[in-house]
SETITOR-790359 format. One line per field, with one value per residue: residue in three letters; z, y, x of N, C-alpha, C, O, CB in turn. Coordinates in steps of 0.2 Angstrom, whole numbers, always signed. Glycine has a CB too. Layout:
// SETITOR-790359
type: [ala ...]
n.z: [Z ...]
n.y: [Y ...]
n.x: [X ...]
ca.z: [Z ...]
ca.y: [Y ...]
ca.x: [X ...]
c.z: [Z ...]
c.y: [Y ...]
c.x: [X ...]
o.z: [Z ...]
o.y: [Y ...]
o.x: [X ...]
cb.z: [Z ...]
cb.y: [Y ...]
cb.x: [X ...]
//
This chain:
// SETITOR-790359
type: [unk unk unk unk unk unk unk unk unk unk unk unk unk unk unk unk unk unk unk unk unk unk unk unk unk unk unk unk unk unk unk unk unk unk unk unk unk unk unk unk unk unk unk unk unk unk unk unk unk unk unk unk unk unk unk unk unk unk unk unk unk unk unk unk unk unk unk unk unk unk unk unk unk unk unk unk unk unk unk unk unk unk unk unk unk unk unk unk unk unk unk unk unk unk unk unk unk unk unk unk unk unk unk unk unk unk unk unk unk]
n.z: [+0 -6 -1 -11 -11 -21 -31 -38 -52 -60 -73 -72 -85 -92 -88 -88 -81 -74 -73 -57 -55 -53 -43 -44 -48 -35 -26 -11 -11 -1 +2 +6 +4 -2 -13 -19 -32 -36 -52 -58 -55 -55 -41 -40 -42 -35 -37 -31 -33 -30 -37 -35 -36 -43 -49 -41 -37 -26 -18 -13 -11 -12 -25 -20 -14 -19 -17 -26 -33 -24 -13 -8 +7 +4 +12 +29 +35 +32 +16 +10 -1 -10 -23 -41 -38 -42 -40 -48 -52 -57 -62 -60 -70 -83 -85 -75 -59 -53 -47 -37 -29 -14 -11 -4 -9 -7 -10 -11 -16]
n.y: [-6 +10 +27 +43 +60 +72 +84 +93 +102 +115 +129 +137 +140 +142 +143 +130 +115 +107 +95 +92 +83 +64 +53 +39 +20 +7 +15 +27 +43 +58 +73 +86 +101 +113 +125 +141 +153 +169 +179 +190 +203 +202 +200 +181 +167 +152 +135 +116 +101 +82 +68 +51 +34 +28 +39 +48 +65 +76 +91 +100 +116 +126 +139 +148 +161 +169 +182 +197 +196 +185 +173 +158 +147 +132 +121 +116 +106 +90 +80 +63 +54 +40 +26 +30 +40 +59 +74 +91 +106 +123 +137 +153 +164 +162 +162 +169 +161 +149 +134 +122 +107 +99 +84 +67 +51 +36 +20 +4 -7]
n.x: [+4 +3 +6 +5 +6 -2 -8 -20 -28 -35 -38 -53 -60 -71 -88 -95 -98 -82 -72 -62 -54 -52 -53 -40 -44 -43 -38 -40 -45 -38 -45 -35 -33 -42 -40 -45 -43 -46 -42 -44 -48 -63 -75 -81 -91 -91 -95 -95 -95 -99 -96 -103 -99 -110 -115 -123 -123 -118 -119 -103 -98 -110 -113 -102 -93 -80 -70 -64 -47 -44 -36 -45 -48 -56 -59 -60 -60 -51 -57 -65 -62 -69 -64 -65 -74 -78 -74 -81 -79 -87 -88 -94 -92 -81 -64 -59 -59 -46 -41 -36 -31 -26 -20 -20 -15 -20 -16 -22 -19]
ca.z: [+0 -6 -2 -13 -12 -27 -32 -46 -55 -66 -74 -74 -93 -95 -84 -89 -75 -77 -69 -58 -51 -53 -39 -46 -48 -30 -22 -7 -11 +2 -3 +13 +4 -9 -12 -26 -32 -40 -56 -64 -51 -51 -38 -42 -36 -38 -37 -30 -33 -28 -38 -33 -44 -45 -53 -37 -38 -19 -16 -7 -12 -18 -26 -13 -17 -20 -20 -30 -32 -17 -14 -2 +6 +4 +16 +35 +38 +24 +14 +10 -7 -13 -30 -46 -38 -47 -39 -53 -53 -58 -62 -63 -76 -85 -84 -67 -57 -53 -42 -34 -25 -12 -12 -2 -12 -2 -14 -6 -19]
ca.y: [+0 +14 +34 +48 +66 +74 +89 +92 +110 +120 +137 +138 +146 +140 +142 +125 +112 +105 +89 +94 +77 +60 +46 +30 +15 +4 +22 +30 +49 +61 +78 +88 +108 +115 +134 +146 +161 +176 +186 +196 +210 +205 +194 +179 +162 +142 +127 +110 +93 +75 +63 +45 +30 +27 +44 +53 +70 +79 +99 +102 +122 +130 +147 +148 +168 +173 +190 +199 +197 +183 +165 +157 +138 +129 +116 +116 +95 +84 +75 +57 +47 +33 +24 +33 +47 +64 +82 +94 +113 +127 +145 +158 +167 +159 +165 +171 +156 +144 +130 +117 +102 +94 +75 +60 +47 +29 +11 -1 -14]
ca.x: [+0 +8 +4 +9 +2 -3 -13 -26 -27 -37 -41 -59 -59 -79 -95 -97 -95 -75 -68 -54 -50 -55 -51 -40 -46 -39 -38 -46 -40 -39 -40 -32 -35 -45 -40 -49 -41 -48 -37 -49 -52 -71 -78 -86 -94 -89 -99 -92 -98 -94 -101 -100 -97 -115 -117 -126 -122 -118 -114 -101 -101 -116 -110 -97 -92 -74 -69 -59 -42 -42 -37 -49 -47 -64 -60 -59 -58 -50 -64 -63 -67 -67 -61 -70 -76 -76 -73 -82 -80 -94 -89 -100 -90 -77 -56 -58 -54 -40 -43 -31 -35 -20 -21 -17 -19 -18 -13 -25 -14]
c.z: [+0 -4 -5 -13 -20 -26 -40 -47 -60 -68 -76 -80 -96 -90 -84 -82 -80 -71 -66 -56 -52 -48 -44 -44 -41 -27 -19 -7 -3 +1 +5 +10 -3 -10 -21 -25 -38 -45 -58 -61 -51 -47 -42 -38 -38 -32 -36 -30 -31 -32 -36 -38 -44 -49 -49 -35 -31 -20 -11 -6 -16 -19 -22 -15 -14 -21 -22 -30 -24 -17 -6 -1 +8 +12 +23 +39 +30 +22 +11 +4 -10 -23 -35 -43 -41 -42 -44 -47 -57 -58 -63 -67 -78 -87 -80 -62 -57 -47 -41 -28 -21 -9 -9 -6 -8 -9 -10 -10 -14]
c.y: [+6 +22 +39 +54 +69 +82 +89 +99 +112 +127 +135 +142 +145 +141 +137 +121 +107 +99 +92 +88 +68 +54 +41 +26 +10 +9 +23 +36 +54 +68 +84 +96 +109 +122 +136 +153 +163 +179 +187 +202 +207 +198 +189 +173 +156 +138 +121 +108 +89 +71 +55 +42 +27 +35 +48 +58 +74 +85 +98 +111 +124 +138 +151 +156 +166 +177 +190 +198 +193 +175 +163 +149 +137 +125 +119 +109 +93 +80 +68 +55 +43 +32 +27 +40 +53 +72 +87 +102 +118 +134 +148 +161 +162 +163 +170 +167 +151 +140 +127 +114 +100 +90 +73 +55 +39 +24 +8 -8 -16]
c.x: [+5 +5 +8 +3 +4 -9 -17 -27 -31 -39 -47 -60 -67 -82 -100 -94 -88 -73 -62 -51 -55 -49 -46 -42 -40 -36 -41 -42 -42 -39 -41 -33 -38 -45 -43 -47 -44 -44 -39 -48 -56 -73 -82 -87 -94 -94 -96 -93 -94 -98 -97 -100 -105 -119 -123 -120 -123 -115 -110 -101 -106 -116 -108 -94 -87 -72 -64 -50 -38 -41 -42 -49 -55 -62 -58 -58 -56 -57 -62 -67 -65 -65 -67 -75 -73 -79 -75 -82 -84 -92 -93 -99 -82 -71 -57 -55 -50 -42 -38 -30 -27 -22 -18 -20 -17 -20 -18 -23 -10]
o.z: [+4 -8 -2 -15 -23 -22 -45 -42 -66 -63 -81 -79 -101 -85 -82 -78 -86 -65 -70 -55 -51 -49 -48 -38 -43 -26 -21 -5 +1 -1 +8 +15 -8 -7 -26 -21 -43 -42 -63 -65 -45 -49 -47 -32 -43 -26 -42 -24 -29 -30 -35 -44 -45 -51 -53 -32 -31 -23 -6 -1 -22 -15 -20 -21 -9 -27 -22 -25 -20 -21 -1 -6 +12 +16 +24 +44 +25 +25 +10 +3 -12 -28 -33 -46 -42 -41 -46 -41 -62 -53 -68 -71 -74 -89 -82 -61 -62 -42 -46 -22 -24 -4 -10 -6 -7 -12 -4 -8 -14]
o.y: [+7 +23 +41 +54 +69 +84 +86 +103 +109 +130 +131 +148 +147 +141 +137 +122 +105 +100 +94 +87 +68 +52 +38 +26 +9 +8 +22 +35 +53 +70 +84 +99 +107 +126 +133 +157 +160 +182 +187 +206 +207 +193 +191 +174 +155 +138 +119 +109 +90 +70 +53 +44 +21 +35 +51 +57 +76 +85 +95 +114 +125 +142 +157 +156 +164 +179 +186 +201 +195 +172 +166 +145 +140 +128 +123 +108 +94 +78 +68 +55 +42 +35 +26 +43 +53 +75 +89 +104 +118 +137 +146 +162 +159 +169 +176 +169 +148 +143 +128 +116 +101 +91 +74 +53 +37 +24 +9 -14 -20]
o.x: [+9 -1 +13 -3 +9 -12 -16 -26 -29 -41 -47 -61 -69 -79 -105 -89 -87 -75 -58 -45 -61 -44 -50 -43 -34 -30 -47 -36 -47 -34 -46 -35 -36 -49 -43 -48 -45 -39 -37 -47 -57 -73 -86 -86 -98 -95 -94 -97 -88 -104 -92 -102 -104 -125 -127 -115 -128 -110 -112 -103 -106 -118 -110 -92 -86 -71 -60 -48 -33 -45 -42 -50 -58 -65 -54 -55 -58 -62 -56 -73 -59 -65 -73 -79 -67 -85 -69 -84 -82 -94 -97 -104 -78 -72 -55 -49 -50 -44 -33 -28 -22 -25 -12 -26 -11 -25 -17 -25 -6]
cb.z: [+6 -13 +2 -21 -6 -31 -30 -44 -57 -68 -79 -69 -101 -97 -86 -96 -70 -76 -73 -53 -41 -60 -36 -46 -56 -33 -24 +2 -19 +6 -13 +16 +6 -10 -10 -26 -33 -36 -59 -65 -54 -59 -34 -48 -34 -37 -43 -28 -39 -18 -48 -28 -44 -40 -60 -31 -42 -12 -13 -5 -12 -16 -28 -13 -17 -23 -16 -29 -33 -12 -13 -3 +13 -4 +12 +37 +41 +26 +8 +17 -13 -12 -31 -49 -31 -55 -37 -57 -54 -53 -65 -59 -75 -90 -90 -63 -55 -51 -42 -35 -29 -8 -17 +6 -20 +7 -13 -3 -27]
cb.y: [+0 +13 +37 +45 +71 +65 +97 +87 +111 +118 +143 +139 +141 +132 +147 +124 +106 +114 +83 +101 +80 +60 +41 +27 +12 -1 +27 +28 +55 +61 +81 +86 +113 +113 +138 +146 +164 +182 +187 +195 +218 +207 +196 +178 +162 +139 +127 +108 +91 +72 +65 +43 +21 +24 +42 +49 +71 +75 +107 +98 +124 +128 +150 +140 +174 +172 +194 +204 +203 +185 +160 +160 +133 +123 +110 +120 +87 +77 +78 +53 +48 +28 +14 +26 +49 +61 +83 +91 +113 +126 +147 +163 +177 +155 +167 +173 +155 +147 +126 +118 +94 +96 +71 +59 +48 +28 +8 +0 -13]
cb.x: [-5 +10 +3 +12 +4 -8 -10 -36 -20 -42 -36 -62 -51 -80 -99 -95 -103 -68 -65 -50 -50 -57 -59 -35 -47 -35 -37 -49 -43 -37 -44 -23 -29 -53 -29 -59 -33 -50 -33 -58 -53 -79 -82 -85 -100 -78 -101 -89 -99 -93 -104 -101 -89 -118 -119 -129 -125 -114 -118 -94 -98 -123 -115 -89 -97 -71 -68 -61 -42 -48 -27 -55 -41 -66 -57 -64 -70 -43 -69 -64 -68 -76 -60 -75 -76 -82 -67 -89 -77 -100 -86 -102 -89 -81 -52 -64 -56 -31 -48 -27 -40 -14 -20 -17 -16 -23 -4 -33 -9]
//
């Protein structure tokens, strides 16, 4: 059983929901900080999903507001997922935010 830390990364460039992370298969991820910065100047507001491997769909933020020109950590407890789970992202305007997940990934080979 192996652990390696990892992060996962995107520029939110769409208002479209974006994958920033998907679980490996024979993995429980941990993901230990989720920070969201602002570079536009104008505030705006992200959306986090968890979907699980039966394709039920959980918020964890719902139009979580970012201010201007700010990084902010979502998380205050690490969250825990299992193998094929999917962390989606939701901008309100598209090339304002940057997201980036930090991961513990645990081997359970």
């Amino acid at each position: 059983m192996a652990n390696v830390f990892t992060n996962a990364k995107k520029d939110l460039t769409t208002n479209g929901e974006t994958v920033v992370y998907t679980v490996p298969a024979s993995t429980t991820g941990i993901i230990k900080s989720i920070l969201v910065s602002e570079d536009s100047g104008n505030a705006d507001t992200i959306t986090l999903t968890l979907t699980d491997a039966s394709s039920n769909v959980f918020n964890l933020f719902k139009t979580k507001s970012i201010s201007a020109n700010a990084t902010t950590e979502l998380l205050e407890q690490p969250i825990v997922l299992q193998e094929s789970e999917v962390i989606k992202a939701t901008a309100a305007t598209g090339n304002r935010l940057h997201i980036v997940l930090s991961v513990l990934q645990i081997n359970r080979e």
